[in-house]
N, C-alpha and C positions, 0 to 999 in steps of 0.2 A: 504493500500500500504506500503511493504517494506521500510525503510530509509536505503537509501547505507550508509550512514555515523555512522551507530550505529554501537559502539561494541558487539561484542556476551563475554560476562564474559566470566573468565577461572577460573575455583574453584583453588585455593590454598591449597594441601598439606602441614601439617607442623608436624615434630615429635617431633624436638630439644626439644621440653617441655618436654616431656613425656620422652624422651631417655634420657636428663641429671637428670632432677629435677624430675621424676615421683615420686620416693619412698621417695625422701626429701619433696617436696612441689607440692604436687598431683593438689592442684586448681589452684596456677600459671601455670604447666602445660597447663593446661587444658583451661584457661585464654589463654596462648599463642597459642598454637593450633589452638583452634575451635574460639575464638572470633579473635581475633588481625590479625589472617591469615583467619581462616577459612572464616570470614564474610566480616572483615573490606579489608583486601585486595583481594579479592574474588569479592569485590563489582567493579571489573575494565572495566564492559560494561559506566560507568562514567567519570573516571581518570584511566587511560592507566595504565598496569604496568610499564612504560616506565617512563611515570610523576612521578607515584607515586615515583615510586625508586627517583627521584628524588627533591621531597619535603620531601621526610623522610634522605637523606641524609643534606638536605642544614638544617632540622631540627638536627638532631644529630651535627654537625658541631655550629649550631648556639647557638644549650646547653654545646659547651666543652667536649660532650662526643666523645676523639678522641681515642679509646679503642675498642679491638677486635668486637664489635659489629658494629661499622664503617663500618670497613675493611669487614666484611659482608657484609654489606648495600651497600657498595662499587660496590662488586663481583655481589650482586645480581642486581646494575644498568647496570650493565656489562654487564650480560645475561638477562636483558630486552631489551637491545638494546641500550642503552646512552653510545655512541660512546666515545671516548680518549678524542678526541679535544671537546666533549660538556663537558664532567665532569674536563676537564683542564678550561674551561670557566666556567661552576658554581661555581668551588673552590673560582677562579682569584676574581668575582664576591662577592664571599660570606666574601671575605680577607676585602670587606669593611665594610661591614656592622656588620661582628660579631666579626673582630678583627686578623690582618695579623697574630699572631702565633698559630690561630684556623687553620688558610688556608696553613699554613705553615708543621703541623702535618698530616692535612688531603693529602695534596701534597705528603708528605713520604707514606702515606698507600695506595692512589692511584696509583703512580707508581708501586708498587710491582703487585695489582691486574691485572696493566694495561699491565704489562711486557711481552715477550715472555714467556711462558713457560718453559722454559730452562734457561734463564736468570731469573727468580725471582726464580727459586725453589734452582739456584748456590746462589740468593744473600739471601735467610730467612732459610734456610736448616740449616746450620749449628750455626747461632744464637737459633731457635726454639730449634736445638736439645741440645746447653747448656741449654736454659731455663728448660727443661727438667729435668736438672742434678743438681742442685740449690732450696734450697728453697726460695730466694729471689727474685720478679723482677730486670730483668737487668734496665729497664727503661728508659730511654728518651737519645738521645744523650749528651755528656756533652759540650755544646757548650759553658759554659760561662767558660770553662777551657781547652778549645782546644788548645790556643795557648803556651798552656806550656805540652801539649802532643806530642809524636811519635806515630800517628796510632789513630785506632780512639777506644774511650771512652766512656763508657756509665754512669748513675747515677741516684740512686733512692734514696730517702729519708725515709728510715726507719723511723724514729725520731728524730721531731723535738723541742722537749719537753723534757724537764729535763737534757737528755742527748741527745746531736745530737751525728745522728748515721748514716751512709751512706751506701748501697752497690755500690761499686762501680767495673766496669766491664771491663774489660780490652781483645779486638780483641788481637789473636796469632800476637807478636812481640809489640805490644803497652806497651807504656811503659811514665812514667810521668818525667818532668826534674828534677834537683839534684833542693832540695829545706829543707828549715830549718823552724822547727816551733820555732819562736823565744817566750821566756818569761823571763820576771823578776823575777819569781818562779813558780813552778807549771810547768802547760801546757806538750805539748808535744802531741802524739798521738798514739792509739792503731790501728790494723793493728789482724785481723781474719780472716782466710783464706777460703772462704765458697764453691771454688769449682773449678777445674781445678788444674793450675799446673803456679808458676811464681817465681818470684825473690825480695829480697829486699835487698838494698846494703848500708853502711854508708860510709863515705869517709872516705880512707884508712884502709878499710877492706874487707874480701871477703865476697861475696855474698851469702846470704841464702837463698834457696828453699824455694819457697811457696807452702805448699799443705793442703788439703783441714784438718783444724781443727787446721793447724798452726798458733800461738798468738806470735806476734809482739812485744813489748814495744818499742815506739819511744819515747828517752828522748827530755826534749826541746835544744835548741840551737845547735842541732846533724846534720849536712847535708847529705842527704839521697836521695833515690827513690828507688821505685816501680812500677812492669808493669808485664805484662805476659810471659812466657815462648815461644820462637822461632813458637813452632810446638802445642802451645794451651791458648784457654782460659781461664780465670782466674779471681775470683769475690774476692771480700776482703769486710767486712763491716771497715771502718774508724769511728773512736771513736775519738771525738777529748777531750783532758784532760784538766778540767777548771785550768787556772792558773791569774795570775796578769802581765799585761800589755803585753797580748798574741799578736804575727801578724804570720804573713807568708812571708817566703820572697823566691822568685820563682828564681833556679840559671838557668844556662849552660844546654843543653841537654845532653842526655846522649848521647855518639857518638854510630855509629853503630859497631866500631871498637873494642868501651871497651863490647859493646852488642855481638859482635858475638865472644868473649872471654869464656862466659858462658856457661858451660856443665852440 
């Protein structure tokens, strides 16, 4: 006798191996493919695609892996059926147990999947298509220096060794406050312009175009800022110059008045 309650399996297609990595790494392909999909998630007359998307998510989430692979795994519980309001409640859930800025990055990437169609393709369209244009990631929001930004900021960490080195990313019209790298000798900061188009300004002087292969010298004790250009964005790697008894000191913002002066 039949059980109504059994799943019938659904085999799983997968190419991504073979279409990215074929000619680089034929086994891992072939690994991702026919094992990882073909078998193991192929095996769903057991665990649901439904579940599964959803312990491979609260798994990704729960190792820090909050990177393009996610936001896949995201899409793909999406189209097994794990509704907005469940994957808002697994996140909520998972903020305990693996750590609230695990569930906080994961939150960023499910909204986009979760979005209308129209609305996430206006809000990653034109971030994706800088990323594009750059060879650096944009990276992570810059949250722990938001409050001395206009607009919003991004920042990656090239290097954190020997010489710190940052890309830092700057949304059309964003821009950082008037601010001095203070030192007793030495110091100061270098400024590389790695893609787009923006501005850097010293007090009481005009302002210089930023464009892509433009190199900065920022002496120390000089007050200054930098941000992007009205009508585009704009990455900069920041080089910060070892000196003796270096700080930062964070001024005034830049108003939108001295900003919409620039041509």
């Amino acid at each position: 006798m039949t059980n109504p309650n059994q799943r019938v399996a659904k085999k799983i297609v997968q190419t991504a191996g073979r279409d990215r990595l074929g000619d680089f790494a034929p086994d891992f392909a072939r690994y991702n493919d026919d094992i990882l999909f073909g078998e193991v998630w192929s095996k769903n007359d057991v665990l649901s695609l439904h579940d599964r998307s959803i312990v491979t998510v609260s798994g990704l989430v729960g190792s820090g892996v909050i990177d393009s692979s996610l936001k896949y795994h995201i899409q793909s519980a999406k189209n097994n059926g794990v509704t907005k309001a469940e994957m808002a409640e697994i996140i909520t859930q998972l903020g305990f147990y693996t750590g609230w800025p695990k569930a906080w990055a994961a939150f960023n990437m499910a909204k986009e999947v979760y979005a209308e169609p129209a609305a996430a393709a206006a809000a990653v369209t034109d971030k994706e298509k800088f990323q594009q244009e750059i060879m650096f990631p944009i990276g992570e929001p810059n949250t722990a220096y938001a409050k001395y930004f206009i607009g919003q900021s991004y920042l990656y960490p090239v290097s954190t060794q020997q010489v710190a080195m940052y890309n830092v990313t700057f949304e059309p019209g964003c821009r950082n406050n008037w601010h001095i790298h203070h030192a007793k000798s030495g110091g100061g900061q270098m400024l590389i312009c790695v893609g787009g188009q923006g501005w850097y300004q010293e007090y009481g002087k005009p302002a210089v175009k930023l464009l892509p292969g433009t190199v900065v010298n920022i002496p120390a004790n000089v007050k200054h800022w930098h941000g992007a250009a009205a009508d585009s964005w704009m990455s900069h790697l920041a080089i910060e110059v070892a000196g003796e008894e270096t700080s930062n000191e964070w001024c005034e913002p830049v108003t939108d008045a001295e900003y919409k002066k620039l041509k």
